[in-house]
C-alpha positions as CSV (number, residue, x, y, z in Angstrom):
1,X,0.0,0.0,0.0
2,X,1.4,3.2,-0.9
3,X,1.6,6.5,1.5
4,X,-1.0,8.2,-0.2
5,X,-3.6,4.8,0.3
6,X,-2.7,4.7,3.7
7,X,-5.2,6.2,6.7
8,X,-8.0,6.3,3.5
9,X,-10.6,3.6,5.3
10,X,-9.6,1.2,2.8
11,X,-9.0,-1.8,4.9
12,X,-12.0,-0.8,7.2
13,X,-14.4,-0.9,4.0
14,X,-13.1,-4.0,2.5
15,X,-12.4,-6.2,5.5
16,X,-15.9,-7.0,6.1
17,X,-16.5,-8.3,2.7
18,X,-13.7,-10.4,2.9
19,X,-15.0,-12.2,6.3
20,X,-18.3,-12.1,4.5
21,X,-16.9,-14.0,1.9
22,X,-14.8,-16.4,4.0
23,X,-17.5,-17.5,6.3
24,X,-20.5,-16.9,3.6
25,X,-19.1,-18.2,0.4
26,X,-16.0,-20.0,1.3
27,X,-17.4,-21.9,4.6
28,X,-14.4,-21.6,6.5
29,X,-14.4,-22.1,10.4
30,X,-12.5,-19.1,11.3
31,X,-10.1,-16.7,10.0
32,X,-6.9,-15.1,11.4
33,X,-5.0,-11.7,10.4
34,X,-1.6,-10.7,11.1
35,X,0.1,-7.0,12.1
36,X,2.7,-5.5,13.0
37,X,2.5,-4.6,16.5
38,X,3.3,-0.8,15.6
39,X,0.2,-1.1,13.0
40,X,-2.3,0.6,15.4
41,X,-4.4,1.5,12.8
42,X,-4.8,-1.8,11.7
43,X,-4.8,-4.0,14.6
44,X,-7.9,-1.5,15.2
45,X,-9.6,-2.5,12.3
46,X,-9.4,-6.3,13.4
47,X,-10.9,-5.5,16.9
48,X,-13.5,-3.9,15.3
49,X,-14.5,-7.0,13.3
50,X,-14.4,-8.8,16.5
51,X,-11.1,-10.3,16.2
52,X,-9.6,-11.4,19.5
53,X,-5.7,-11.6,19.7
54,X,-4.5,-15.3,19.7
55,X,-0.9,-16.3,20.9
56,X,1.1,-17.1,17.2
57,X,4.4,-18.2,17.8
58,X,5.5,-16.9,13.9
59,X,4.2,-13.5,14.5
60,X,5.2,-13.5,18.8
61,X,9.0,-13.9,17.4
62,X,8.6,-11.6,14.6
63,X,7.4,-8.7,15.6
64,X,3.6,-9.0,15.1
65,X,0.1,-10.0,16.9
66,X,-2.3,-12.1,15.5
67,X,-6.3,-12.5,15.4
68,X,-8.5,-15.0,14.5
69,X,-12.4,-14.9,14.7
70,X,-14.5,-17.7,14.8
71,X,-17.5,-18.4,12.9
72,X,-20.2,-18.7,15.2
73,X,-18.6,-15.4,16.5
74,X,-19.1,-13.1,13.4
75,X,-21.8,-11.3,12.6
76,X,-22.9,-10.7,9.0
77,X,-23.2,-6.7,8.6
């Protein structure tokens, strides 16, 4: 993403439609998101989908948090 994309509610619009599609369409049982732990703005968006941090031991020793949300969890907007 380039500076000019960044802080423009692109991730916030989309991110919905993409659990929409993964639990909807796709019929998975949950699906997980990384960021770097400096990525406020991000990790944000997550919480706001109801993502819940989840220990990772990739993205503990690297730097980053993880989140995963259930299905039975997520509500269709």
């Amino acid at each position: 993403m380039s500076r000019e994309e960044k802080g423009r509610g692109i991730a916030r619009e989309a991110a919905p439609a993409c659990l929409t599609y993964g639990f909807a369409r796709l019929g998975y049982d949950a699906i997980g998101a990384g960021a770097l732990v400096e990525n406020a703005g991000l990790r944000r968006v997550l919480e706001k989908l109801g993502m819940r941090r989840k220990p990772n031991a990739y993205f503990d020793a690297n730097g980053g948090v993880y989140y995963r949300i259930e299905h039975q969890e997520w509500r269709a907007e």
